[in-house]
C-alpha distance (Angstrom), angle and dihedral (degrees) to the residues before:
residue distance angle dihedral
X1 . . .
X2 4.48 . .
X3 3.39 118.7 .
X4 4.05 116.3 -65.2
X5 3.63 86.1 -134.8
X6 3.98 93.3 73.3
X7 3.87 106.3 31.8
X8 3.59 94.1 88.0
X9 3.59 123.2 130.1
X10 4.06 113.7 -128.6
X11 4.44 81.4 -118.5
X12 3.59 93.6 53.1
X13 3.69 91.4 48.6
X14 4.08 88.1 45.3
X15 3.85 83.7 51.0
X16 3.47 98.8 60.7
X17 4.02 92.7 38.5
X18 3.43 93.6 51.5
X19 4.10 88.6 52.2
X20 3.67 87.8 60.2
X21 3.13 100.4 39.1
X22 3.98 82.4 58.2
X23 3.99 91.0 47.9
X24 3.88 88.7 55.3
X25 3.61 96.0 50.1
X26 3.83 94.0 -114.7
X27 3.70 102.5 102.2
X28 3.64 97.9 108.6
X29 4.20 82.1 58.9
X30 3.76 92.5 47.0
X31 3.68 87.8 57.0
X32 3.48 102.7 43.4
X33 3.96 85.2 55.9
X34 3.38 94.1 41.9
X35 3.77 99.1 96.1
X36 3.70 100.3 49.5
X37 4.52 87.1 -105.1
X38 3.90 93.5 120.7
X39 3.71 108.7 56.6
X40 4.23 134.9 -164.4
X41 4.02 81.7 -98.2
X42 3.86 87.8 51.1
X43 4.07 108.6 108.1
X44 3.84 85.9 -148.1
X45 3.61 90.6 48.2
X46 4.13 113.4 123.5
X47 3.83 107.4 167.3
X48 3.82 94.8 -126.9
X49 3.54 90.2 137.8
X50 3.56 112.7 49.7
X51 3.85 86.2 34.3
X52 4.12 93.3 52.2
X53 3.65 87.2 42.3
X54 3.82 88.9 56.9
X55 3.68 96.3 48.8
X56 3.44 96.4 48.5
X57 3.45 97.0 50.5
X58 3.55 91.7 51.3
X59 3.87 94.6 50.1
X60 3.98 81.6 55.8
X61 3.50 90.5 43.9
X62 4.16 85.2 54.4
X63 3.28 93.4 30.5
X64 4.09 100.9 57.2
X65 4.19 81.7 42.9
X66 3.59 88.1 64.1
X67 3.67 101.5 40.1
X68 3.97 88.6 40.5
X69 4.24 85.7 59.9
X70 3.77 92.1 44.7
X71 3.61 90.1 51.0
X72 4.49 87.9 53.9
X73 3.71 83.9 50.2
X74 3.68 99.6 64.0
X75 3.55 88.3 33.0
X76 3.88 94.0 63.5
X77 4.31 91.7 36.9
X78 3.53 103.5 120.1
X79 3.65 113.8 -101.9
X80 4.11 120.9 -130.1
X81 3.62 111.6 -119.5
């Protein structure tokens, strides 16, 4: 099996962006970005797509790390006989 950390799929990564973009209060800006409409040159541009989509793949990213190490650790626990 990879590494957790990069099997995502692009919508699972957009899930979990989209659910902090909803704790911050910005989710109605995540979604108006979401299809590419608003652009950098855009005065009503803000970013919180690309940058939630960022974060959350990197909490996946650190996320799958950690779960990937846990996973070793009960793999090398000695087994009883």
């Amino acid at each position: 099996m990879g590494n957790r950390a990069d099997c995502y799929p692009p919508e699972v990564v957009e899930a979990f962006a989209a659910a902090w973009a909803s704790i911050d209060g910005k989710l109605d800006a995540f979604l108006r970005e979401k299809g590419g409409a608003i652009h950098h040159d855009n005065p009503t541009y803000t970013g919180h797509y690309e940058g939630y989509m960022a974060e959350a793949n990197e909490l996946l990213r650190r996320a799958g790390k950690r779960i990937a190490s846990f996973d070793l650790f009960y793999a090398l626990q000695p087994r009883p006989l």
